[in-house]
C-alpha positions as CSV (number, residue, x, y, z in Angstrom):
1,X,29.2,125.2,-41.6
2,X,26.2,127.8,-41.0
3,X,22.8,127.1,-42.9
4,X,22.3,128.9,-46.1
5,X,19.6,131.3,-46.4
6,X,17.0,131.0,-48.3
7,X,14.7,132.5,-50.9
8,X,10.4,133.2,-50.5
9,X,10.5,131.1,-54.1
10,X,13.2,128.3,-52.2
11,X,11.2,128.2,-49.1
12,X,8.1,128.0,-50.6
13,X,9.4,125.0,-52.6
14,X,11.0,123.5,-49.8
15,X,7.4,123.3,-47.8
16,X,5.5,122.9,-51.1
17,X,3.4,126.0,-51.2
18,X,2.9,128.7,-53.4
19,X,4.8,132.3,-52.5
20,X,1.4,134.1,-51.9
21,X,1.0,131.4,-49.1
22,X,4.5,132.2,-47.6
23,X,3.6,136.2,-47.7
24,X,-0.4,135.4,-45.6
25,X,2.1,133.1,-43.3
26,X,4.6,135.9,-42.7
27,X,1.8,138.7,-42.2
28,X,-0.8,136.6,-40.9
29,X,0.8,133.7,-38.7
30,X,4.0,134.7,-37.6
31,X,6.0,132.7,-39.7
32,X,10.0,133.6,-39.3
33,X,11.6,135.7,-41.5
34,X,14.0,138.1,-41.9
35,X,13.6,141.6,-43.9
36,X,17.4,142.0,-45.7
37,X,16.3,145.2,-47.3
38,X,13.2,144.7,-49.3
39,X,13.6,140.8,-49.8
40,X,12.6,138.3,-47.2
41,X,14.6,135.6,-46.1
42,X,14.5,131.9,-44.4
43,X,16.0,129.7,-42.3
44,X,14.7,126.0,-43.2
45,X,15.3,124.9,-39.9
46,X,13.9,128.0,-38.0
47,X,10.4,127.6,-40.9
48,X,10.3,123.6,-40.0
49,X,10.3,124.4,-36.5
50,X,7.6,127.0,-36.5
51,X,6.0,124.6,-38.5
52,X,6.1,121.4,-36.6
53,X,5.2,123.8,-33.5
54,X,1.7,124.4,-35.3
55,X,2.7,127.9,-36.6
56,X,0.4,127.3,-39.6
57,X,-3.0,126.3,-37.4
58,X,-5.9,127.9,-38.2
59,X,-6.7,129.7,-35.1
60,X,-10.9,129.8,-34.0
61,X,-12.4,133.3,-34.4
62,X,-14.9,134.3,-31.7
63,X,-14.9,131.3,-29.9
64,X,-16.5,131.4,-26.5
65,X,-15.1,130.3,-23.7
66,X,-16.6,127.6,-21.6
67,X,-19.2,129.3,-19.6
68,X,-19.6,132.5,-21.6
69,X,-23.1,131.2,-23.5
């Protein structure tokens, strides 16, 4: 049996967010998800993944490397 896909609204309930969060993810983070004409779509297992993998770590901005100051 193949995993059902799911909704912004099912996925964002499944990882206890709001939708606005999973949309910054998508655009922002790299979070997978599929474009089935103008509605995005999930995999739980592919978002839990990403997720458990750090997809959602802020990443530093402008940090200098060790022996740049």
């Amino acid at each position: 049996m193949t995993e059902p896909w799911m909704s912004a609204d099912g996925i964002a309930a499944h990882l206890g967010v709001t939708k606005e969060t999973v949309y910054v993810w998508i655009a922002d983070k790299g979070m997978p998800a599929h474009k089935v004409g103008r509605l995005w779509k999930f995999q739980a297992s592919e978002v839990d993944e990403w997720i458990r993998s750090g997809g959602t770590a802020q990443t530093p901005v402008d940090k200098p490397e060790v022996g740049d100051v």
